[in-house]
N, C-alpha and C positions, 0 to 999 in steps of 0.2 A: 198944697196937697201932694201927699206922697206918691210915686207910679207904683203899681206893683206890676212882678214879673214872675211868669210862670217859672216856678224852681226845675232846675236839670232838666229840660227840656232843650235838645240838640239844636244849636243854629240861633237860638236868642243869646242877644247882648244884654246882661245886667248892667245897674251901678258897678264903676271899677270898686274896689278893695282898696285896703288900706294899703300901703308900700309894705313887703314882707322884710324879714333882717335881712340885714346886709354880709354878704359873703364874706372867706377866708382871705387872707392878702395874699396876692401870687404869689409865683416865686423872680426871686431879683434878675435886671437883666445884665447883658453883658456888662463888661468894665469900659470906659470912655477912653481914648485915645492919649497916651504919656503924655504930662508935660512939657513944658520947655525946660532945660538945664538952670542949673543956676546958677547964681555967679561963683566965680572963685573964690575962695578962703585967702586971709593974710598971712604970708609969708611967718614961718614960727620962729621958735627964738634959736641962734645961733648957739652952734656947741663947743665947747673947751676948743679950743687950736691941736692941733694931731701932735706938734712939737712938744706940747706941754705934757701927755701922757709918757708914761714910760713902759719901753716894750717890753712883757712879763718875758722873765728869765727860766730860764729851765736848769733846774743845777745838774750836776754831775749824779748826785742819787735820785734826783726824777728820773734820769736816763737810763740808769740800771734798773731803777723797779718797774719801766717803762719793758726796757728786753728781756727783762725775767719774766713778765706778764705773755710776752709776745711768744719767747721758747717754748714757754709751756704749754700756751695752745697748738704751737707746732707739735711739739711731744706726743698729746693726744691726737691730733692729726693722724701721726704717724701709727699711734698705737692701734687707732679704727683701722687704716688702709691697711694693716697687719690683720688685721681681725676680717676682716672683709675679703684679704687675697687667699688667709687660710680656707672661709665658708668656701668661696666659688673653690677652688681646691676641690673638697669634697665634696660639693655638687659636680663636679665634675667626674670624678671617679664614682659615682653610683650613676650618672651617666652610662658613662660607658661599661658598668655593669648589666643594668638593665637593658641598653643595645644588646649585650652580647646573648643574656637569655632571651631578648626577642627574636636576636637570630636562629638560635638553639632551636624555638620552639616553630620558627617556620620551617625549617631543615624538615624537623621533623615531621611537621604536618604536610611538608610536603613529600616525604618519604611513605609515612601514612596512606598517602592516598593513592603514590604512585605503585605500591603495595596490593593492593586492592583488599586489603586487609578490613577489619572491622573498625566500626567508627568510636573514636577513644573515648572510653565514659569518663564521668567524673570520678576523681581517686583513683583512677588505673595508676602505676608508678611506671612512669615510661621511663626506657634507659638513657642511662646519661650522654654514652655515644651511641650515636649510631653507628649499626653493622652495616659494611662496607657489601 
């Protein structure tokens, strides 16, 4: 004889259920602890005796194509450090260009104010020296 059991009603135990599916696979764990070493390898096989090669020779026109390759990059070398001592050259003289109208223009602003003159608009043409 079957029991029966009041349905959803809080606090009664039914018959268990059947087993539901079985879940996703974790995820993996750490790695285990290295091995032991292994043995050694057999010694390999021996090479020609160092006597029996012969030491590659360098003739007389390896030697020149060797320092005609080597001047030449000197050559360029030298032509950049040329090209390079002329640039700072004239970074240098617009340097001290632009010092000199920075001076110019504090002189003047400071002249300006000591002045008590009116304050310089823009495009006024102020003079080039100033009156003593």
């Amino acid at each position: 004889m079957k029991r029966t059991f009041p349905r959803r009603v809080p606090g009664t135990k039914g018959e268990p259920g059947r087993p539901g599916k079985q879940g996703p696979i974790g995820l993996v764990g750490k790695t285990g602890a290295r091995g032991r070493r292994g043995l050694r390898g057999s010694q390999g096989k021996a090479g020609p005796a160092a006597a029996s090669l012969p030491a590659p020779r360098i003739t007389a026109a390896d030697r020149i194509e060797l320092l005609s390759v080597v001047q030449m990059q000197i050559d360029n070398i030298h032509r950049e450090l040329d090209t390079q001592m002329h640039r700072s050259q004239q970074l240098a003289m617009v340097m001290s260009r632009v010092e000199g109208q920075l001076r110019e223009l504090l002189t003047l602003s400071k002249w300006l104010r000591d002045a008590g003159g009116s304050r310089a608009t823009f495009g006024a043409g102020f003079p080039r020296k100033i009156p003593n």
